[in-house]
N, CA, C and O atoms as a Maestro MAE file, in Angstrom:
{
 s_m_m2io_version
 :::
 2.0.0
}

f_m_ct {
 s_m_title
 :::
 protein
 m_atom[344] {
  # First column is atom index #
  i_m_mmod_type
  r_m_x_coord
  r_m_y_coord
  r_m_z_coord
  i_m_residue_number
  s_m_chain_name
  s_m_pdb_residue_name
  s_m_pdb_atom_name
  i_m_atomic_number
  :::
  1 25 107.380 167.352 69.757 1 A "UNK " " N  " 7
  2 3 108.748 167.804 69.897 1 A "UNK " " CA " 6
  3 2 109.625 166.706 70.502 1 A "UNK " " C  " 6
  4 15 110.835 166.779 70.290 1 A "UNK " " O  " 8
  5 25 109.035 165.471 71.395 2 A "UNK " " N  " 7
  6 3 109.709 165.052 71.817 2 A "UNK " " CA " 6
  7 2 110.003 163.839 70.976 2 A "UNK " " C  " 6
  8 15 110.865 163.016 71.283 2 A "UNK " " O  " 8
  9 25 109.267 163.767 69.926 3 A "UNK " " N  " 7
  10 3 109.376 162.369 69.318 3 A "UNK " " CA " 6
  11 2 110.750 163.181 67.899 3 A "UNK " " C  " 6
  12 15 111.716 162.737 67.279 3 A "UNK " " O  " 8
  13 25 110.377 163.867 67.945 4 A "UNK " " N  " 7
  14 3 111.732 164.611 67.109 4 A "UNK " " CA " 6
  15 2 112.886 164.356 67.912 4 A "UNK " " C  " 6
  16 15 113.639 163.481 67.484 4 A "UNK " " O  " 8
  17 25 113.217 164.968 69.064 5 A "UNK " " N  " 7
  18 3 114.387 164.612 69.762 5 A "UNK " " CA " 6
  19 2 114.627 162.994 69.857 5 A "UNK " " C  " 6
  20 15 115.770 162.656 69.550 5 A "UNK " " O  " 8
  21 25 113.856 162.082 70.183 6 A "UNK " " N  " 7
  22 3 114.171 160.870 70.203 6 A "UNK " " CA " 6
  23 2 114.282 160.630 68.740 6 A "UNK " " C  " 6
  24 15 114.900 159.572 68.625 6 A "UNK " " O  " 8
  25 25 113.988 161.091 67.592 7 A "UNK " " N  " 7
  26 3 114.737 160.448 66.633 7 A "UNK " " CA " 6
  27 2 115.966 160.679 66.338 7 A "UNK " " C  " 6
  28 15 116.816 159.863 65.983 7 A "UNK " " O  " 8
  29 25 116.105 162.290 66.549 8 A "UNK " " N  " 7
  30 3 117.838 162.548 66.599 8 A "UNK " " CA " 6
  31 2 118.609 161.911 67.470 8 A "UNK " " C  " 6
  32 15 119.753 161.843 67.020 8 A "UNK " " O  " 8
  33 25 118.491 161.347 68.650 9 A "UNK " " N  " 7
  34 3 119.124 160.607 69.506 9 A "UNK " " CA " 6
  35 2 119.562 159.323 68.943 9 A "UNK " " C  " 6
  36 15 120.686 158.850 69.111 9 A "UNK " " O  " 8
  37 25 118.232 158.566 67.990 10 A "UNK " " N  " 7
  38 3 118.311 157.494 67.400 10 A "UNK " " CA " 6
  39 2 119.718 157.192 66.097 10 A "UNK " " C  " 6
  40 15 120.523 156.301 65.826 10 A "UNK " " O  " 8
  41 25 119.321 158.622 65.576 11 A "UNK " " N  " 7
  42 3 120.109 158.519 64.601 11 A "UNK " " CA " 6
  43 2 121.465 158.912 64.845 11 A "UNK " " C  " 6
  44 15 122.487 158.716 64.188 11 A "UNK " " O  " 8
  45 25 121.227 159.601 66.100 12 A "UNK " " N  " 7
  46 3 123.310 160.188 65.963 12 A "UNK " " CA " 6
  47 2 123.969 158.884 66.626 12 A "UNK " " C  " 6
  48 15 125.146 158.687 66.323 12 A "UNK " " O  " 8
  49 25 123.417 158.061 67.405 13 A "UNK " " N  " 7
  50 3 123.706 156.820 68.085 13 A "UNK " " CA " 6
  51 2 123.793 155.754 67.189 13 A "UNK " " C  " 6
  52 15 124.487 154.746 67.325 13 A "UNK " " O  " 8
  53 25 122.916 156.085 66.099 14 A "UNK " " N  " 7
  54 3 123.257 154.745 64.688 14 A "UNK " " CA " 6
  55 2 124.564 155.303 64.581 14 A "UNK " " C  " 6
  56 15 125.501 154.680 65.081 14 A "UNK " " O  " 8
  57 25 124.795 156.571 63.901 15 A "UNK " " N  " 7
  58 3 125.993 156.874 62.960 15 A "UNK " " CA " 6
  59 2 127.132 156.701 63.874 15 A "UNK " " C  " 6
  60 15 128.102 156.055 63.479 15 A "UNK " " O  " 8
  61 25 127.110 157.382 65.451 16 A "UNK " " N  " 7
  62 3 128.119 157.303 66.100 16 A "UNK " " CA " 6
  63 2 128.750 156.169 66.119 16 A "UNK " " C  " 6
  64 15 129.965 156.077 65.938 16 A "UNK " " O  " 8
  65 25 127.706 154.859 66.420 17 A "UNK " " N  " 7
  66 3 128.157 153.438 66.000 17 A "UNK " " CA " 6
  67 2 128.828 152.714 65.044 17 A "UNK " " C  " 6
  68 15 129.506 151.687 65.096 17 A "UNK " " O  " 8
  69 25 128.481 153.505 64.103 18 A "UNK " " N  " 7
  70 3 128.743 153.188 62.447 18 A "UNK " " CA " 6
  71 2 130.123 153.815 62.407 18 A "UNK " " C  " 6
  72 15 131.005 153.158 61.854 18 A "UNK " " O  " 8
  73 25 130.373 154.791 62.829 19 A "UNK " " N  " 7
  74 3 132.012 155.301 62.696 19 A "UNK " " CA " 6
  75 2 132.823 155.445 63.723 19 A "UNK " " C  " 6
  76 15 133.785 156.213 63.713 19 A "UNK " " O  " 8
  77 25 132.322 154.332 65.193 20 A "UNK " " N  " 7
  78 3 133.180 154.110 65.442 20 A "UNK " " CA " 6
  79 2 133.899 152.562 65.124 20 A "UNK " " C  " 6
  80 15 135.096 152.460 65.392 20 A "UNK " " O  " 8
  81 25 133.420 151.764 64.746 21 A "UNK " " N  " 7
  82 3 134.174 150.928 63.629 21 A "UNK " " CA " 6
  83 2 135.339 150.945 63.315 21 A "UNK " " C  " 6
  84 15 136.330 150.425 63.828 21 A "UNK " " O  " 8
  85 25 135.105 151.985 61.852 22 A "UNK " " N  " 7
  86 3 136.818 152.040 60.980 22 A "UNK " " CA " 6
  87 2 137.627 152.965 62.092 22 A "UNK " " C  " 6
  88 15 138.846 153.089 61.978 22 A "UNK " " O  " 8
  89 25 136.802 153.703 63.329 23 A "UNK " " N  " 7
  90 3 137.986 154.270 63.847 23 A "UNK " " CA " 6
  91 2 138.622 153.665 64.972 23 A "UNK " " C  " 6
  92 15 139.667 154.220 65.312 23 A "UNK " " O  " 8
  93 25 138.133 152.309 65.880 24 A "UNK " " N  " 7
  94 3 138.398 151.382 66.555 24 A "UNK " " CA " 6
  95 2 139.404 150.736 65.699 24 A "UNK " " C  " 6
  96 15 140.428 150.379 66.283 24 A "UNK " " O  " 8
  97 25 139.311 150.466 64.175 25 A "UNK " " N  " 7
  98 3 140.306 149.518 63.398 25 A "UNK " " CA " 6
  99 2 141.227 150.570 63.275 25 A "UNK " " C  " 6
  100 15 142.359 150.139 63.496 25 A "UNK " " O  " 8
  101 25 141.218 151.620 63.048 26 A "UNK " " N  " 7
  102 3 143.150 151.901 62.731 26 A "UNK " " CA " 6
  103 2 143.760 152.315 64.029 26 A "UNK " " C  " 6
  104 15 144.941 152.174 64.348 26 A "UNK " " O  " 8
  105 25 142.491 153.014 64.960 27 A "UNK " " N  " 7
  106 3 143.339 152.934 66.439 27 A "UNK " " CA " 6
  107 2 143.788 151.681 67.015 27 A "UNK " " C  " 6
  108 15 144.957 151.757 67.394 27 A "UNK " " O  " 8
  109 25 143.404 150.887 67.150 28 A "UNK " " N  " 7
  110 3 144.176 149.385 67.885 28 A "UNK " " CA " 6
  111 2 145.499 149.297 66.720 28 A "UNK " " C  " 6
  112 15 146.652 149.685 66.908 28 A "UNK " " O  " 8
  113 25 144.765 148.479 65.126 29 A "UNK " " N  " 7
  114 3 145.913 148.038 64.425 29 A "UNK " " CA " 6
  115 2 147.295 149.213 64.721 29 A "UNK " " C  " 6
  116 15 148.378 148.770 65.103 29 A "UNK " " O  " 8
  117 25 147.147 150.282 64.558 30 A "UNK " " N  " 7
  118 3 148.239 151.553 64.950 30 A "UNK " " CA " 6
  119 2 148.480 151.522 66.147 30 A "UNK " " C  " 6
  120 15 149.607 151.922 66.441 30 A "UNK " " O  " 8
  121 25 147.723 151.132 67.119 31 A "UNK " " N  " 7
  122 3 148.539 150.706 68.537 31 A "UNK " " CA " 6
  123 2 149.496 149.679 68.088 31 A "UNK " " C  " 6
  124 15 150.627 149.879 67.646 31 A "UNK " " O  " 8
  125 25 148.818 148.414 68.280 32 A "UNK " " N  " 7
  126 3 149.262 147.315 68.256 32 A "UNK " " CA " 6
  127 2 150.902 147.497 67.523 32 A "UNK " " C  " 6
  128 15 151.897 147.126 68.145 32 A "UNK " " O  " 8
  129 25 150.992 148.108 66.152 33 A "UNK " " N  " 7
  130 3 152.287 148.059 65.463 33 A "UNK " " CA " 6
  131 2 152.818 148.739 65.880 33 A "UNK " " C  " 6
  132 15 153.961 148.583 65.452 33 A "UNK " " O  " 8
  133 25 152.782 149.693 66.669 34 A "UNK " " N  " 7
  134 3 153.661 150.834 67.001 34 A "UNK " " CA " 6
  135 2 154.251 150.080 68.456 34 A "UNK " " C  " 6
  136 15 155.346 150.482 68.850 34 A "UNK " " O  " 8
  137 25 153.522 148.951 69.297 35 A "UNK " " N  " 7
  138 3 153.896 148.560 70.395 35 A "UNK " " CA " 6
  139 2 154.860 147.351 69.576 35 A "UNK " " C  " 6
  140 15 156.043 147.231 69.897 35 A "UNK " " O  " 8
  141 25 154.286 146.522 68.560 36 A "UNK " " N  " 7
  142 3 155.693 145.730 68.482 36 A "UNK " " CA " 6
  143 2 156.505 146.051 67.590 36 A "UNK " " C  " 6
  144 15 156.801 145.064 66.916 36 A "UNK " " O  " 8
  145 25 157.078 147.101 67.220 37 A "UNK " " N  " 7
  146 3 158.012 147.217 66.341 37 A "UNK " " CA " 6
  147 2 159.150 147.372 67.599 37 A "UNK " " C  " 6
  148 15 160.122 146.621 67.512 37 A "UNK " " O  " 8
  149 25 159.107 148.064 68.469 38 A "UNK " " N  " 7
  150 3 160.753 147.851 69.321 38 A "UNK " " CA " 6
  151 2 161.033 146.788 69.700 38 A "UNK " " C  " 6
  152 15 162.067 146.627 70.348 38 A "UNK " " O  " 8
  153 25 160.087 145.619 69.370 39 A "UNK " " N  " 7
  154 3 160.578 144.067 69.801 39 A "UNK " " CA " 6
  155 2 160.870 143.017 68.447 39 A "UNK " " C  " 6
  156 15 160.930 141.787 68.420 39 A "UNK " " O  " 8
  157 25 161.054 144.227 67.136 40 A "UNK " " N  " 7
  158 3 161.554 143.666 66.151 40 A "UNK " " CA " 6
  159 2 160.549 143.281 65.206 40 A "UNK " " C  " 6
  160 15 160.784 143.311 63.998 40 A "UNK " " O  " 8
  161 25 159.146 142.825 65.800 41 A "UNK " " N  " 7
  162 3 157.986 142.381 65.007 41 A "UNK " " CA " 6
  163 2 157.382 143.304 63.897 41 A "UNK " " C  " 6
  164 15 156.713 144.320 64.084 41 A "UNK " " O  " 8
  165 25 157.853 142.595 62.381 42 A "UNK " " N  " 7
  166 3 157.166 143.358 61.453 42 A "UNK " " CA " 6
  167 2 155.590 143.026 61.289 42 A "UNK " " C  " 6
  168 15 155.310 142.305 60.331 42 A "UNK " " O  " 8
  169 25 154.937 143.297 61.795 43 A "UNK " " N  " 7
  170 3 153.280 143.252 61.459 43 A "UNK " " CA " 6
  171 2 152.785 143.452 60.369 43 A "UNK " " C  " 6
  172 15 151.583 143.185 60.358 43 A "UNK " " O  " 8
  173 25 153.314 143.928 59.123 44 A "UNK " " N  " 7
  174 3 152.973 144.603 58.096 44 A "UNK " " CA " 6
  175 2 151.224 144.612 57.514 44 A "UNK " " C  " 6
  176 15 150.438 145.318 56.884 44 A "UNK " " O  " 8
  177 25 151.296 143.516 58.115 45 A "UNK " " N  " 7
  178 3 149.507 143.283 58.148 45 A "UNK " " CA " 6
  179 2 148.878 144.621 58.520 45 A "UNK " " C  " 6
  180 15 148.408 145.478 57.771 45 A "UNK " " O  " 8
  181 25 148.986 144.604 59.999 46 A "UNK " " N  " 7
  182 3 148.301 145.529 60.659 46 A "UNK " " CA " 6
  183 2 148.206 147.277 60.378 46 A "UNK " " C  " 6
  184 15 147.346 148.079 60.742 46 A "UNK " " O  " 8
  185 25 149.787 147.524 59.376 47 A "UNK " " N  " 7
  186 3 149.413 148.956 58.723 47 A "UNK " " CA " 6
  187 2 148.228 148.781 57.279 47 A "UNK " " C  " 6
  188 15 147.443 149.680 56.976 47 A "UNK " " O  " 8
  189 25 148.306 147.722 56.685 48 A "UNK " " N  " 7
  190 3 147.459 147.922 55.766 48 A "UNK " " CA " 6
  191 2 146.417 147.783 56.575 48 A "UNK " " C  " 6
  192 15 145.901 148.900 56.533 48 A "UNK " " O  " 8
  193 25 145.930 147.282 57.115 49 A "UNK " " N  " 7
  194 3 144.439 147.452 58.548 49 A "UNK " " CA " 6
  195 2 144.550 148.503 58.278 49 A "UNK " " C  " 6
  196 15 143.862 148.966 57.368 49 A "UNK " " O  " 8
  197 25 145.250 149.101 58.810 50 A "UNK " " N  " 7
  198 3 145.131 150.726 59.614 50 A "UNK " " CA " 6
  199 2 145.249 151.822 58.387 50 A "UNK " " C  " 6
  200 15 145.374 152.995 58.739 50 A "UNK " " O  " 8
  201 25 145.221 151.545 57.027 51 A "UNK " " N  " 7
  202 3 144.983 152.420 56.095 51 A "UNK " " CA " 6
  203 2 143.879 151.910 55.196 51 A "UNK " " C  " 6
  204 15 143.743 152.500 54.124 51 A "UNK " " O  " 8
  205 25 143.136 150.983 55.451 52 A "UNK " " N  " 7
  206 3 141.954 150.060 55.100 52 A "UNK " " CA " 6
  207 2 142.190 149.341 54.255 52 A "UNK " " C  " 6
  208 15 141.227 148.736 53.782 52 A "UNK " " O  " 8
  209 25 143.298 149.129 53.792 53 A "UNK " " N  " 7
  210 3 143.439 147.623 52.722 53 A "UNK " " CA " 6
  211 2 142.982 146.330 53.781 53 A "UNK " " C  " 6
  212 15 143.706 146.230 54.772 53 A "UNK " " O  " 8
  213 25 141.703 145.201 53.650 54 A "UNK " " N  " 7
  214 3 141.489 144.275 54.275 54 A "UNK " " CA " 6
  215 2 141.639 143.254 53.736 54 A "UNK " " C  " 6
  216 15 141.009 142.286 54.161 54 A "UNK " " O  " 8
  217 25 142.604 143.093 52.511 55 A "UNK " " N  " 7
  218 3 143.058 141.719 51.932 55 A "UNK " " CA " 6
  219 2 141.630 142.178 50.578 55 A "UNK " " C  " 6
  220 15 141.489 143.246 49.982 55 A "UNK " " O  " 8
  221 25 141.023 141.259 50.505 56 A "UNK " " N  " 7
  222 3 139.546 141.634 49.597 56 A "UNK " " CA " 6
  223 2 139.179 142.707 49.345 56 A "UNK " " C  " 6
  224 15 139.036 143.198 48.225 56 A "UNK " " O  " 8
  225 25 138.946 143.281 50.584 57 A "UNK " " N  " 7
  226 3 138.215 144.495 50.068 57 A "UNK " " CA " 6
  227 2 139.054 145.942 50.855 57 A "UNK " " C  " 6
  228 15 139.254 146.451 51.958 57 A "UNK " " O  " 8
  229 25 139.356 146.134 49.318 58 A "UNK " " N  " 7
  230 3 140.321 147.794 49.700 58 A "UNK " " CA " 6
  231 2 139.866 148.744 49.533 58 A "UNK " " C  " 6
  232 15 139.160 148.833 48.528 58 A "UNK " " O  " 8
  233 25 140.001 149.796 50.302 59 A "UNK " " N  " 7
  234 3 139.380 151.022 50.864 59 A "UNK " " CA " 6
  235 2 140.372 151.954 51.457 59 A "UNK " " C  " 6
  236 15 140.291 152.766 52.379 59 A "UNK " " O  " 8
  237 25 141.557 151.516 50.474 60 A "UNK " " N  " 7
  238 3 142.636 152.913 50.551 60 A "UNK " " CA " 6
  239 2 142.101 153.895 50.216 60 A "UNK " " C  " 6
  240 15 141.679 154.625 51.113 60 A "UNK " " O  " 8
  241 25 141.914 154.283 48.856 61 A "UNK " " N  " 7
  242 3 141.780 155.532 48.381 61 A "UNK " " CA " 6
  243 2 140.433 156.232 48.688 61 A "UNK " " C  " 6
  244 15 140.111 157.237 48.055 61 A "UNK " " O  " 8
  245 25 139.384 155.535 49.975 62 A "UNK " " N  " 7
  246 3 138.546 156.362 50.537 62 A "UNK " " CA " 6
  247 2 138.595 156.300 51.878 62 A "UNK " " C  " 6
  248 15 137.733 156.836 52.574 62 A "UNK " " O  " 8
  249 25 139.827 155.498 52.474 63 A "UNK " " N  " 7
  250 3 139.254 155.414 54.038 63 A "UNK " " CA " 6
  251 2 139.299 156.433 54.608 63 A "UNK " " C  " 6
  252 15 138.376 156.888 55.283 63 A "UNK " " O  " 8
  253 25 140.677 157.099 54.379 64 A "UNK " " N  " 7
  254 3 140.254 158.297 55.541 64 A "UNK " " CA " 6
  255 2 139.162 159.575 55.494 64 A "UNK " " C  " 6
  256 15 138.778 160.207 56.478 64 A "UNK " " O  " 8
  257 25 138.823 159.761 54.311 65 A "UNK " " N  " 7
  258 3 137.575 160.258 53.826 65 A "UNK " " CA " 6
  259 2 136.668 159.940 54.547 65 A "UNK " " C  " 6
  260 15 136.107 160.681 55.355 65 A "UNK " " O  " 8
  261 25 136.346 158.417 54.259 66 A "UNK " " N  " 7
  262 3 135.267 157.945 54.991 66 A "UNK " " CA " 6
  263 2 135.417 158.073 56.994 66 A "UNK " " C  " 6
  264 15 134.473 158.236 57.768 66 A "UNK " " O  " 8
  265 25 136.462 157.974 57.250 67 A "UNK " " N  " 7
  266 3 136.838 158.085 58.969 67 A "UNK " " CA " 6
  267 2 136.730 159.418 59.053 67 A "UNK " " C  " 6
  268 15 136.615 159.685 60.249 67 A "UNK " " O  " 8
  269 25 136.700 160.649 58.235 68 A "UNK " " N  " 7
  270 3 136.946 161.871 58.694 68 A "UNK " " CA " 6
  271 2 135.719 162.433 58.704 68 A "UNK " " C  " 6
  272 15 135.296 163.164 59.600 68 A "UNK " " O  " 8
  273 25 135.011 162.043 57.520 69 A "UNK " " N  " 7
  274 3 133.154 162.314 57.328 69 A "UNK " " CA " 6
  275 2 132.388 161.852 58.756 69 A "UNK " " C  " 6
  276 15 131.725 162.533 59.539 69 A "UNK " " O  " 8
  277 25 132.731 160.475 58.781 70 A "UNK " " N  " 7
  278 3 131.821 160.244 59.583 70 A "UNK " " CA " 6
  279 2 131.758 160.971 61.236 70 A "UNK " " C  " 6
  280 15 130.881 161.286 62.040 70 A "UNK " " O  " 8
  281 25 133.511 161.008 61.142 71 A "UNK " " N  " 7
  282 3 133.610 161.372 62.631 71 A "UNK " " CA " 6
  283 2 132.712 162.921 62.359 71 A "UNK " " C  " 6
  284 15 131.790 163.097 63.155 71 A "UNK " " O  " 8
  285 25 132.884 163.805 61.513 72 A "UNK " " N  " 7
  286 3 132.358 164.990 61.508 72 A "UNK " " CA " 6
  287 2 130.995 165.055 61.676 72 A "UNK " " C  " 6
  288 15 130.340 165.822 62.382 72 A "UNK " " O  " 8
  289 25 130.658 164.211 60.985 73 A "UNK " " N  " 7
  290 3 128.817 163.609 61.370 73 A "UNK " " CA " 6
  291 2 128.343 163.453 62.700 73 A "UNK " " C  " 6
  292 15 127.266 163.913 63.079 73 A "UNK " " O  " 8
  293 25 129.160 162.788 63.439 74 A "UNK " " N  " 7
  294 3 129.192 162.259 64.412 74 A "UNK " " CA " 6
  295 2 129.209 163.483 65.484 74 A "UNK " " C  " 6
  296 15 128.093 163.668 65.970 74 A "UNK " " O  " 8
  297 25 130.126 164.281 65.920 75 A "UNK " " N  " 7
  298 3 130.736 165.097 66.297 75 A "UNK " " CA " 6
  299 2 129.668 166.354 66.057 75 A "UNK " " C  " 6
  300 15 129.524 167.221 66.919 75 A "UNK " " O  " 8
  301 25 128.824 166.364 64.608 76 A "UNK " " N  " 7
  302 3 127.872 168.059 64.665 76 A "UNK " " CA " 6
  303 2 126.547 167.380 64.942 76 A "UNK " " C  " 6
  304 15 125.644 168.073 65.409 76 A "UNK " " O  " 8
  305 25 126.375 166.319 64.745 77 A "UNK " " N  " 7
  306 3 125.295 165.450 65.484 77 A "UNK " " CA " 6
  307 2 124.807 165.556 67.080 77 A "UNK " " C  " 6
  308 15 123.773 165.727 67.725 77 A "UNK " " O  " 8
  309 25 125.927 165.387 67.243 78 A "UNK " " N  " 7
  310 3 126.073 165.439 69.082 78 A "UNK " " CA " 6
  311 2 126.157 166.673 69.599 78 A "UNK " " C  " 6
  312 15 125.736 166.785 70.750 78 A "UNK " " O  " 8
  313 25 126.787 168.100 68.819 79 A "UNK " " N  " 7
  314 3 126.759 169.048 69.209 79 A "UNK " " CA " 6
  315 2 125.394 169.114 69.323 79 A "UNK " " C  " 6
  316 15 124.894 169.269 70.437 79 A "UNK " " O  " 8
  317 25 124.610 169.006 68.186 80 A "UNK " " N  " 7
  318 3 123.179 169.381 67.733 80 A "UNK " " CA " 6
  319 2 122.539 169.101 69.224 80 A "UNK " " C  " 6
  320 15 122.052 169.933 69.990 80 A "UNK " " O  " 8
  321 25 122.705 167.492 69.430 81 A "UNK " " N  " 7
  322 3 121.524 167.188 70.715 81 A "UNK " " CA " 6
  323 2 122.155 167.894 71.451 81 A "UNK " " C  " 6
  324 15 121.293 168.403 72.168 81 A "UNK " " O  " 8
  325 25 123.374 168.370 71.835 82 A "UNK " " N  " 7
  326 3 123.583 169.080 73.356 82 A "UNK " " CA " 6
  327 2 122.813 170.304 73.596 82 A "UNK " " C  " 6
  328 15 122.411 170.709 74.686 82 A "UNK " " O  " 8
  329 25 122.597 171.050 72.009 83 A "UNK " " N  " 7
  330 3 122.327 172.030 72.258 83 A "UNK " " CA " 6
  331 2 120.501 172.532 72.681 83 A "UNK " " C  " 6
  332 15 119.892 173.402 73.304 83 A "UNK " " O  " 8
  333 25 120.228 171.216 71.792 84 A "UNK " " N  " 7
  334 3 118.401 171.274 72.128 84 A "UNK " " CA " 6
  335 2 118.419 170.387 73.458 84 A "UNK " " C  " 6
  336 15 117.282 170.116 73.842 84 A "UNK " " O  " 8
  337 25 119.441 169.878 74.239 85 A "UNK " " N  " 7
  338 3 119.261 169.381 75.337 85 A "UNK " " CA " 6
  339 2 119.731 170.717 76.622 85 A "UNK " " C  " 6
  340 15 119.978 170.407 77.788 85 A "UNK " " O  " 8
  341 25 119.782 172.304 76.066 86 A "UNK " " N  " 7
  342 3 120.442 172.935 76.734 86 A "UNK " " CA " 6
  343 2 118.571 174.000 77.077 86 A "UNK " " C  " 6
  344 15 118.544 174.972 77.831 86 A "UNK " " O  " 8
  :::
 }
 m_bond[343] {
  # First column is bond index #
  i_m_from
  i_m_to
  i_m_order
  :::
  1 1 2 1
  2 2 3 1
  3 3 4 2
  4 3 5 1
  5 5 6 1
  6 6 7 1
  7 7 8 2
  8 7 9 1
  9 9 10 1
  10 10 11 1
  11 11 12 2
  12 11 13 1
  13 13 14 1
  14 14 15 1
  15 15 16 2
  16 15 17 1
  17 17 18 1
  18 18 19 1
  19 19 20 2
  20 19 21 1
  21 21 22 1
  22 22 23 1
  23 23 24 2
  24 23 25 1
  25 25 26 1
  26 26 27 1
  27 27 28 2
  28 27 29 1
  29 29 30 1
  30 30 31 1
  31 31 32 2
  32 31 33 1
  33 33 34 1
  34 34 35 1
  35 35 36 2
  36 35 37 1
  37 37 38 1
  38 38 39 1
  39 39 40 2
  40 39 41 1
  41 41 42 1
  42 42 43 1
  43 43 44 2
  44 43 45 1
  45 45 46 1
  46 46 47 1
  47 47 48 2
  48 47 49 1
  49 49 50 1
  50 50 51 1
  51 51 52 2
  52 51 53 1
  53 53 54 1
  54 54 55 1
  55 55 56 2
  56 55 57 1
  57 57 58 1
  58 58 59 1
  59 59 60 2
  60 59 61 1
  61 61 62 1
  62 62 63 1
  63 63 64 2
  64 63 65 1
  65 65 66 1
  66 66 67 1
  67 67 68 2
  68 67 69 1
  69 69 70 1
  70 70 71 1
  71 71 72 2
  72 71 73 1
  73 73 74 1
  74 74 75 1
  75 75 76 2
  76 75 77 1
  77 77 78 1
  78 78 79 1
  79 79 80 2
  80 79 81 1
  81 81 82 1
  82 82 83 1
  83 83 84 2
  84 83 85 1
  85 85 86 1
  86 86 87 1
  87 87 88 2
  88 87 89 1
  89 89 90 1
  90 90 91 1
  91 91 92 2
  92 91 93 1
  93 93 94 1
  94 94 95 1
  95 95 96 2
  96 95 97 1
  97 97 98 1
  98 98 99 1
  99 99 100 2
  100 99 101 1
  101 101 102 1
  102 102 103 1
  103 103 104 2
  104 103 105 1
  105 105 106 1
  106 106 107 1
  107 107 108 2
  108 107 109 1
  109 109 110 1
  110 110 111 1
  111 111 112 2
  112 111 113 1
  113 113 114 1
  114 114 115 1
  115 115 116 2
  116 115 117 1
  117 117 118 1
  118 118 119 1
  119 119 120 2
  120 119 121 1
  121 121 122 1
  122 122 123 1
  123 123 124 2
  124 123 125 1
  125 125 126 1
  126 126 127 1
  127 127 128 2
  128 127 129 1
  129 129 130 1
  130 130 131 1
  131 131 132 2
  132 131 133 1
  133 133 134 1
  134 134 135 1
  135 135 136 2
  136 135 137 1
  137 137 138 1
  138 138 139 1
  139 139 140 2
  140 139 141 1
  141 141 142 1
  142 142 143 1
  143 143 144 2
  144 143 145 1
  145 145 146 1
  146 146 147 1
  147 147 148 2
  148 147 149 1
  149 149 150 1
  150 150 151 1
  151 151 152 2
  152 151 153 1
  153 153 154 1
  154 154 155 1
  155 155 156 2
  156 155 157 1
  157 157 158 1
  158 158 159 1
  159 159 160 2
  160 159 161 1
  161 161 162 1
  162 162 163 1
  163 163 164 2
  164 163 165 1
  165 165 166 1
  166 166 167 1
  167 167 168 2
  168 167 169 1
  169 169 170 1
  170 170 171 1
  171 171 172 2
  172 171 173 1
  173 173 174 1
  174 174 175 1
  175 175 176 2
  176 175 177 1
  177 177 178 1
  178 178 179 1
  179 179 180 2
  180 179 181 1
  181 181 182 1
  182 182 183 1
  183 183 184 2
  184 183 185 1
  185 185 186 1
  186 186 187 1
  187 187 188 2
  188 187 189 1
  189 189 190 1
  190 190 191 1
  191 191 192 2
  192 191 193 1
  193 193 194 1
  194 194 195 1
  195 195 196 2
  196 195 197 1
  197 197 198 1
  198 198 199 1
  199 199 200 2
  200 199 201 1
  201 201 202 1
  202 202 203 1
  203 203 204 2
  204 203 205 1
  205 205 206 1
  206 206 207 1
  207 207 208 2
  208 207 209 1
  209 209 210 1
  210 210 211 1
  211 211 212 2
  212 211 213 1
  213 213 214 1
  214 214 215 1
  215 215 216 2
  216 215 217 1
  217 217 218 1
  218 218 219 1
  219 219 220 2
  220 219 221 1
  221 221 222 1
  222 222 223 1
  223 223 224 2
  224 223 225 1
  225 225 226 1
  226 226 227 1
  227 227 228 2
  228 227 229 1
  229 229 230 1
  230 230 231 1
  231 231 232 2
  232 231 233 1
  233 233 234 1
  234 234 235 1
  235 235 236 2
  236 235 237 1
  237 237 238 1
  238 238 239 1
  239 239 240 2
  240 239 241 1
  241 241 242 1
  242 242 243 1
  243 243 244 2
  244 243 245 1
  245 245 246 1
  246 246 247 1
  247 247 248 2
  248 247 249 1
  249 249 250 1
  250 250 251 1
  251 251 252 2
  252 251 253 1
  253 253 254 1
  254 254 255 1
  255 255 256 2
  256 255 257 1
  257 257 258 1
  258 258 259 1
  259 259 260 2
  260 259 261 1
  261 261 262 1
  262 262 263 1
  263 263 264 2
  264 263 265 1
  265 265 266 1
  266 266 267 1
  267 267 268 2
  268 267 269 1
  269 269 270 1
  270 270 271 1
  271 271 272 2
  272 271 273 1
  273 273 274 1
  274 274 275 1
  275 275 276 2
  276 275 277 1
  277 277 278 1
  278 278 279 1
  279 279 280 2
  280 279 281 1
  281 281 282 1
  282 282 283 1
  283 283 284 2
  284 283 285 1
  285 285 286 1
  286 286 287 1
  287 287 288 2
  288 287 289 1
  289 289 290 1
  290 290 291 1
  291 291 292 2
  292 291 293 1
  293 293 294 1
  294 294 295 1
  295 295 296 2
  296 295 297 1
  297 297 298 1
  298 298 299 1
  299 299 300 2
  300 299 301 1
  301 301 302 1
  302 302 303 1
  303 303 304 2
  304 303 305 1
  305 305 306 1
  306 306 307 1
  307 307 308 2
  308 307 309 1
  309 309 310 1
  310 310 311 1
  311 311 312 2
  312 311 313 1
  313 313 314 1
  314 314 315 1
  315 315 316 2
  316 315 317 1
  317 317 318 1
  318 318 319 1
  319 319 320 2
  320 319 321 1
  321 321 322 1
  322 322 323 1
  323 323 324 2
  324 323 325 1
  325 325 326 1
  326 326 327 1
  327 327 328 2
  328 327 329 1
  329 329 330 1
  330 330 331 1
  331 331 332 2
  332 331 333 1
  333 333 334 1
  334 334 335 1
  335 335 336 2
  336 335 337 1
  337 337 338 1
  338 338 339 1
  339 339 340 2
  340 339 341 1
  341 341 342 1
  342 342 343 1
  343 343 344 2
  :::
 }
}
């Protein structure tokens, strides 16, 4: 039983890792532009960041899919261990 729990630990700590990523990239880039636009600075860069266009490789038409999955993964993952940790 316990080597079961340490794998769920293993794995919600991969994925948690894994999605916090794209959600570290549109939270900063969406900081960041939202702090310099009252000082005039167009960043325009940093919204395509923050909707996953990365120049090469674009990931509009799945990012937030992909940021919303994972966080949900993430999120019933962790419920899961709280609850066999209860």
């Amino acid at each position: 039983m316990k080597g079961l729990e340490m794998n769920k630990t293993k794995i919600h700590r991969k994925v948690a890792s894994l999605s916090a990523i794209p959600l570290l990239v549109t939270l900063i880039s969406g900081t960041i532009y939202s702090f310099l636009q009252p000082f005039g600075v167009d960043a325009f860069w940093l919204i395509k960041w923050h909707t996953g266009n990365f120049g090469i490789l674009n990931l509009q038409p799945f990012y937030s899919i992909l940021i919303g999955i994972s966080s949900i993964i993430s999120v019933v993952s962790g419920i899961n261990l709280l609850k066999n940790n209860s």
